[in-house]
N, C-alpha and C positions, 0 to 999 in steps of 0.2 A: 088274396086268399084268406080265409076265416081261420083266425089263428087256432091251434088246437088239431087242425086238417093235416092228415097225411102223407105222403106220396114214394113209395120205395121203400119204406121203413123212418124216412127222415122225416119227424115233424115241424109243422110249418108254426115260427113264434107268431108272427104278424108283424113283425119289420120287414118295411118293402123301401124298393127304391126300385126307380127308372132305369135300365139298363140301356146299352146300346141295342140290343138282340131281343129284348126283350124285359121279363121286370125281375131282380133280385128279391129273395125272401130268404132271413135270416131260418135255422133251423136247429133242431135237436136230432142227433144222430142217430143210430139205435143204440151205440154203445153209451149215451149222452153225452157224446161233445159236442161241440159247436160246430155246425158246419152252416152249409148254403145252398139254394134251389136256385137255380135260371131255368124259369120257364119261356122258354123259348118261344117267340109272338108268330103262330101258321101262317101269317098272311107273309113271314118271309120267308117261308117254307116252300110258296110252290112256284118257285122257280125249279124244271127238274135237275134230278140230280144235286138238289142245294143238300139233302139229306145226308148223300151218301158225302159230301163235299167238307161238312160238318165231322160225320165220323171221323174221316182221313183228320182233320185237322186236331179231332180232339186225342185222336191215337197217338199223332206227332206229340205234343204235351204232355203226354203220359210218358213215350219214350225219353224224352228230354231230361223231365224229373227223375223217372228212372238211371239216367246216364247223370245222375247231380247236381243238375243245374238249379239253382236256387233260383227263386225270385218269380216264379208263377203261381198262381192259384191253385193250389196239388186238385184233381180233381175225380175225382172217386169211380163214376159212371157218370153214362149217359141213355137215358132210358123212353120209352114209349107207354103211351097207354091212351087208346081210343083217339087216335088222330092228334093227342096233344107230347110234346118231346122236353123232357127237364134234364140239365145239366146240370150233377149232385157232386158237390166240392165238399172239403174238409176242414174247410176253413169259410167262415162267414163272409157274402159279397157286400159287409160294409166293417166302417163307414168308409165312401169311396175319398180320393182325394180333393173332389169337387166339392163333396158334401162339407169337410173339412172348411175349406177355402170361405167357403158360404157360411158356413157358422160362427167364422173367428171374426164374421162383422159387429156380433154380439157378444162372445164368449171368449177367452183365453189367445190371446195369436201366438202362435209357436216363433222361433228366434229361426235369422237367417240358417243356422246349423241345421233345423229343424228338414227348411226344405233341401239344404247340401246333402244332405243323408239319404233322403227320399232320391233327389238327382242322382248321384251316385249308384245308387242300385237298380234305378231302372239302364239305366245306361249300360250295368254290368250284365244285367240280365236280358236287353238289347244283343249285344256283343255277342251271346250264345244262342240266342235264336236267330242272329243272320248268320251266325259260324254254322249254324244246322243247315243254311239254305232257307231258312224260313226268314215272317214277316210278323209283324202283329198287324198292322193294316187300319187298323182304327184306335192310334194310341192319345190319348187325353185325360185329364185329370179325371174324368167318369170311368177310364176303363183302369185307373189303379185302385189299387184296395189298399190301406193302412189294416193292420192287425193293430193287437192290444199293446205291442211292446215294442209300435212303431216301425214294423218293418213295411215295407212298402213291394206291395204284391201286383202283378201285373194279369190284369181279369180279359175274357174274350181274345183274349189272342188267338187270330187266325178267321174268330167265325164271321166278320162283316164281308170279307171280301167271298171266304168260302159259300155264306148266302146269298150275295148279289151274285157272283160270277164272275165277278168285276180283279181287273190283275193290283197286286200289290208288289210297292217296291221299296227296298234299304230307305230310298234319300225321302219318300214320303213319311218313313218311321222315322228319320234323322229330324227333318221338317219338323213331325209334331213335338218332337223332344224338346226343338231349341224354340218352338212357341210354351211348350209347357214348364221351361226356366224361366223363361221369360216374365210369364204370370207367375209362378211361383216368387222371385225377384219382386213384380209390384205387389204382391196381397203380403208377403212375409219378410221384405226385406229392403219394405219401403224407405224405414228408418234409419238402415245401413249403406252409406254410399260405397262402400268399399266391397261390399258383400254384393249388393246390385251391379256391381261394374264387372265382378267377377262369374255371376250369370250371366252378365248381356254375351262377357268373353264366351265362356262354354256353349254359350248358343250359338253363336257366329261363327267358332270351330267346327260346331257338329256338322253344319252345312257348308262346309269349305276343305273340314278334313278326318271328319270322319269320325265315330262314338268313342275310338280310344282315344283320339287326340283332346275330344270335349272332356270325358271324363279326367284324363290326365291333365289339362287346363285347372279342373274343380280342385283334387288332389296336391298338385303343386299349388294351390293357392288357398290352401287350407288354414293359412297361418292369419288371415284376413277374417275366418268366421270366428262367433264367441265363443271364446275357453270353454271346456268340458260340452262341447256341442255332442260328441258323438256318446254320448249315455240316453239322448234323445229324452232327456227328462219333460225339458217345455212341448215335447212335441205328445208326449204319452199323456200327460196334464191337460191335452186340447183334450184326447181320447176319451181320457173319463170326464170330463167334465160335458163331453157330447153325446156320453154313452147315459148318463144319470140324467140328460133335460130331456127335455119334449122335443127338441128337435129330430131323433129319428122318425118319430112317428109319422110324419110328414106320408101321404100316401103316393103313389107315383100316377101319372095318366092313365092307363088301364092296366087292371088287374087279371090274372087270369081265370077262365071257369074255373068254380069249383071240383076240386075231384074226387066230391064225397060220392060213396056210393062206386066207387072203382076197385072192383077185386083185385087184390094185391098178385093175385093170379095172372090177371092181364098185362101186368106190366113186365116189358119185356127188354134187355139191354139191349143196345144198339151196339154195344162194343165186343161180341161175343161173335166169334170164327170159328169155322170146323178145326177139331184138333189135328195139329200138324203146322197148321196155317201160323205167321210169325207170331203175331198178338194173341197173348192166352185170354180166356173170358176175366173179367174185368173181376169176378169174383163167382164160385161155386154155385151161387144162388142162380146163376146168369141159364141152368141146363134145368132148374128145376122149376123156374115163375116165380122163386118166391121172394121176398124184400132183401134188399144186401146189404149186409153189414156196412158200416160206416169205415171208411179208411183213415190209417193214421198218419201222421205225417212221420217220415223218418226223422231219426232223431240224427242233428246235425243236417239238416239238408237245409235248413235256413241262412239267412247269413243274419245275424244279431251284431248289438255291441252294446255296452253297458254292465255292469257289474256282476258277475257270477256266468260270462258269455266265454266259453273259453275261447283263449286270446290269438290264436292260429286259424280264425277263419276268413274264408278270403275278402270281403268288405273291410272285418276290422285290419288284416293286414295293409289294405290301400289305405287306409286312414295314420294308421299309428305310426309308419315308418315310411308308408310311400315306396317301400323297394320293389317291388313285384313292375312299378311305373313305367321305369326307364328301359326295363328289360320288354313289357308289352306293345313300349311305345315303338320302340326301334325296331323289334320285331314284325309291327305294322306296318313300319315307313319304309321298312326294306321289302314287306312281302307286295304293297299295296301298287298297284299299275299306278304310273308315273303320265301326266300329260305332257305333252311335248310341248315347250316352250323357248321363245329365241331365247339365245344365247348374249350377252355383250361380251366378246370377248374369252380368252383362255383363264383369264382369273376364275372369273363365276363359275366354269365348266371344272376350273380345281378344286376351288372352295364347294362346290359339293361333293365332289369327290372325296374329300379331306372328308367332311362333315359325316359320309353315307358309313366309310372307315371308322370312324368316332363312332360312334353310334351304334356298328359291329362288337365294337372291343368293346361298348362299357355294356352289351347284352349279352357277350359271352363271358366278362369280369362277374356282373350280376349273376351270372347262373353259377358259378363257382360257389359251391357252401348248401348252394340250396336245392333239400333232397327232392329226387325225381318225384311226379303226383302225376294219376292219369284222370283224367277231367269226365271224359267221356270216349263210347266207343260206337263205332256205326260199321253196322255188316250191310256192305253190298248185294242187293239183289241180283242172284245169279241167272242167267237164262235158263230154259227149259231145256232140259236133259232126253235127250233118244237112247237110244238100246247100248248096254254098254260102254260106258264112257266115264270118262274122268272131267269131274265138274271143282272147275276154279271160284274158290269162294273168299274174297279177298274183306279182311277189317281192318278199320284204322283206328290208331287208339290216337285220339289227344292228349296232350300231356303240357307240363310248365317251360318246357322249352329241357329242361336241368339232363344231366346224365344219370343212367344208373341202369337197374336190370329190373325188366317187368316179368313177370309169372303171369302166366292166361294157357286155361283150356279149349278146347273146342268141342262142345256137348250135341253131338249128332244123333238124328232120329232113330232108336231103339241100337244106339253103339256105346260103348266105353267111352269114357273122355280119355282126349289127346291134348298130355300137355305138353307144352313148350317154357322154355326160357330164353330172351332174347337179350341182345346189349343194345341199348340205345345212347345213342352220340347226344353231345350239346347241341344246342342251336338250333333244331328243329321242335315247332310245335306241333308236328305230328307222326306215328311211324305204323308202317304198313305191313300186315300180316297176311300171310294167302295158307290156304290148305286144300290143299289133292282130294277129292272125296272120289274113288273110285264106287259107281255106282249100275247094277249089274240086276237083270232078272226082267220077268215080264208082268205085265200089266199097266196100268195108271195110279201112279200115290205121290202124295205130297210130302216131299223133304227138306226138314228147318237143321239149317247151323246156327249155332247158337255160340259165342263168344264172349267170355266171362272172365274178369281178369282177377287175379287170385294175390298178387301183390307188385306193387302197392295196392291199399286200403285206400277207400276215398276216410273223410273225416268223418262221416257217418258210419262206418264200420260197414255197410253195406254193399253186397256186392255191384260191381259198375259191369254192364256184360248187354250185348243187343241179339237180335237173330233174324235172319232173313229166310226165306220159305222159295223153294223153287219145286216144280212138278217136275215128275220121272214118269216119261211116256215111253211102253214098248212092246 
């Protein structure tokens, strides 16, 4: 695209790169920040149904970041105009991690730290999209994004498979993970035998037992990468030093039509539902055609580390103390299906049972002290409602495993909110809410609950809250 050009209100700089879906173009916001365009390539568009396949997946990612979860691409809209469809992010789709890897053949190489930090948070931010039920489906150094202060973003998640059609599964994101330490291990950490021995470990974890136990491998073995790694100074030192050469300019295989000469009128969100329905329009502009403001990123919804980063968020906690470890690890080992395996004997068959017991006590030891947090929340879609009747609408709040008391309302279509306070136990990382909606009268309409939790605070100050929409037929 001819820089200067358009599209939703975002202007296009003229830094491009090759996507998987299509091609990245860096942008100017309308508010002027920095964000990103993915023009999505029609010729993987018409398989049917890839459209609406897309939407679903880009809604789940909005609901995600909405519910906290750090470590994706925040992504603003996703819009239409004359047969072509752009994916508008908040944050710029480079430089990717490939581009990276490819440039410190000439310029700067970041320290084995550099890639343990990037591992680490894809892995973390893995963990909560298969905890959602979801996939990323085409994860490699192309589809992560580095930001300017090194944090390491996870881009397309969802759209290759939702394009093709094609099924996506855990152990094939586990797979690219422990191929992408791997490489990350030869390009960054050639010169570190102790630091490479400790990737090759977290990969051959990831595929034998699982993203917490890889990540929990990197974490307990933190004491192998170089001093002051997690300020991510060499790795921010690659950024600019790749941000100021020639090397983004690089153009990608094809580029998209121009879309000069496309009324801003035409362009139309693809994320925008009749009201009632669970997902609100993506933004005001979305009922009227006209360009959408640029969204911001919440504040605190990142995971950072380095100086002036306050020191309570959950990356820098896996790095600084490692506590949060032993409690997610055990947690895991206890919740996760077990394969049947011979036995030798009544020792082996104790010695795990001793061990599974271990393992109990030091994640209910660990959760002692440490205040309750609710991560994220998901309202069940309810079935469709007939003539008078009481409709069960059930949410579950995620949470750190810890005890304490949650506060949450329930904000139903043209009602008061209904709040509650609940006591939740240790040891569980999750706890289940239901509410009675007595639902009465005639006609056909669409009614959302909505679920909002009022305390605890996430770290962003921002409320964590989901809603599900079901029809009232009678």
């Amino acid at each position: 695209m001819p820089d200067g050009e358009s599209i939703a209100g975002y202007r296009l700089t003229g830094r491009s790169r090759a996507g998987e879906t299509g091609t990245w173009t860096d942008a100017v916001t309308p508010d002027g920040g920095r964000g990103g365009v993915l023009w999505i390539d029609p010729g993987v568009l018409v398989d049917p149904g890839a459209r609406d396949r897309v939407v679903a997946e880009v809604t789940a990612d909005r609901r995600l970041t909405r519910g906290g979860v750090a470590g994706l691409v925040p992504i603003t809209d996703l819009v239409a105009a004359r047969g072509q469809v752009w994916l508008l992010t908040a944050r710029p789709g480079t430089p990717s991690l490939a581009e990276l890897m490819r440039a410190t053949a000439s310029g700067p190489v970041p320290d084995a730290g550099s890639a343990a930090t990037i591992l680490v948070e894809t892995a973390q931010t893995l963990l909560a999209v298969h905890s959602a039920g979801l996939v990323h489906g085409a994860l490699h150094a192309g589809t992560v994004v580095i930001a300017d202060d090194g944090t390491a973003l996870l881009a397309e998640r969802g759209l290759v498979p939702a394009l093709r059609g094609a099924h996506a599964s855990v152990e094939r994101d586990l797979a690219a993970w422990a191929s992408l330490a791997r490489g990350l291990a030869a390009a960054w950490a050639a010169g570190d035998q102790q630091a490479a021995r400790l990737f090759d470990r977290a990969a051959a974890t990831a595929t034998t037992h699982g993203m917490g136990a890889a990540r929990d491998a990197l974490v307990n073995g933190r004491d192998l990468l170089p001093s002051g790694f997690a300020t991510r100074e060499r790795l921010v030192q690659t950024i600019q030093w790749w941000s100021a050469s020639a090397v983004p300019t690089g153009q990608p295989p094809h580029l998209p039509p121009s879309p000069q000469g496309v009324d801003t009128g035409e362009v139309v969100t693809l994320l925008y539902v009749p009201a009632g329905a669970g997902e609100r329009p993506a933004h005001p502009a979305a009922e009227t055609g006209q360009a959408p403001p640029a969204a911001t990123t919440p504040a605190g919804g990142e995971m950072r580390f380095g100086p002036g980063v306050p020191a309570d968020t959950t990356a820098a906690q896996i790095w600084r103390a490692g506590r949060e470890q032993p409690t997610v690890a055990a947690a895991e080992r206890l919740a996760a299906p077990r394969r049947r395996r011979r036995r030798r004997g009544g020792f082996v068959g104790s010695a795990v049972l001793f061990a599974l017991i271990l393992l109990a006590a030091a994640f209910l030891w660990f959760q002692r002290g440490v205040p309750l947090s609710v991560t994220a929340v998901q309202v069940r879609q309810p079935k469709a409602a007939g003539c008078d009747t009481t409709v069960n609408v059930v949410g579950v709040l995620t949470t750190n495993g810890s005890a304490g008391q949650v506060s949450y309302e329930w904000l139903l279509s043209k009602q008061k909110p209904i709040k509650h306070t609940d006591a939740v136990p240790s040891g569980r990382s999750s706890h289940e809410v239901t509410l009675e909606w007595d639902v009465s009268g005639h006609g056909t309409r669409k009614l959302t609950a909505r679920l909002r939790v009022l305390s605890p605070v996430g770290a962003s100050g921002a409320p964590i809250e989901d809603a599900a929409t079901f029809t009232y037929k009678c």
